[in-house]
N, C-alpha and C positions, 0 to 999 in steps of 0.2 A: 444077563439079567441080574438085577439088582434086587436082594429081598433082603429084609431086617427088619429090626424094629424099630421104634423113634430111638433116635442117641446114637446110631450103631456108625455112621459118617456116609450114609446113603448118599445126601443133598452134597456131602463135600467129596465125593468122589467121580461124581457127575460132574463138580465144577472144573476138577482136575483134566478129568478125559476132552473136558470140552476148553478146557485152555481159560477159564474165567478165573482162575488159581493161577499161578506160579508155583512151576513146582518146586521145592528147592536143593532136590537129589532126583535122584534115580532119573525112572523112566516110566512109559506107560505104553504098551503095543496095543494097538487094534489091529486086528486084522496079520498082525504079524508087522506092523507098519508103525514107527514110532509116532507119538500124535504131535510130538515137536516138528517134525518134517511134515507136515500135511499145511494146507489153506485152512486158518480158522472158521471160516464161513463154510466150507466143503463140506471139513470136518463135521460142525456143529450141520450142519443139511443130511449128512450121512447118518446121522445117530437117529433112532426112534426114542422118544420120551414121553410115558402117561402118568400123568399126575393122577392118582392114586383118591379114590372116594369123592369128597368135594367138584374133584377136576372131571370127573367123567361123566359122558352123558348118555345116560338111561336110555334113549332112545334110540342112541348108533350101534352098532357092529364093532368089534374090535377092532379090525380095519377103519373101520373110520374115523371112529375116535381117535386112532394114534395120528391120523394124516387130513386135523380139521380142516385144512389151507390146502387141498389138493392143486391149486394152480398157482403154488408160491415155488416149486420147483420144475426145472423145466428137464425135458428129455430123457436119456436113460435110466438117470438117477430115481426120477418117479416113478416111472417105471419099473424099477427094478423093488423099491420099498413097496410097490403096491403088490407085487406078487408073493415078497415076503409076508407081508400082511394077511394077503390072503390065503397062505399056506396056516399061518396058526393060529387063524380063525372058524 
């Protein structure tokens, strides 16, 4: 989880972990798993992302709102984010 304040490099370190950056040293593990080695599309389907005020809607669940597109992912993977979801909600 990512928490700061405006300025603090929230939005540019999401861009990093999701590869829309170059990085241009080090590294970044997920999962114990460099994010250089993974599928850009995987990766970025793997990550949970809630835009914060503006972006959320009053009416859903916290599970929901993080997974608006429930059938833009197929098989385990949804599956497996919809129970995380629903563990901390």
């Amino acid at each position: 989880m990512l928490v700061g304040p405006s300025g603090s490099g929230k939005t540019t370190a999401m861009r990093l972990i999701n590869r829309l950056i170059r990085l241009s040293g080090g590294d970044i593990l997920l999962g114990g798993r460099s994010v250089l080695e993974r599928n850009e599309v995987a990766l970025r389907r793997d990550i949970g992302y809630v835009i914060q005020q503006v972006g959320l809607f009053p009416h859903m669940t916290v599970a929901r709102t993080s997974r608006p597109c429930p059938g833009c992912w197929a098989g385990s993977a949804r599956e497996s984010r919809s129970a995380r979801a629903s563990s901390s909600s």
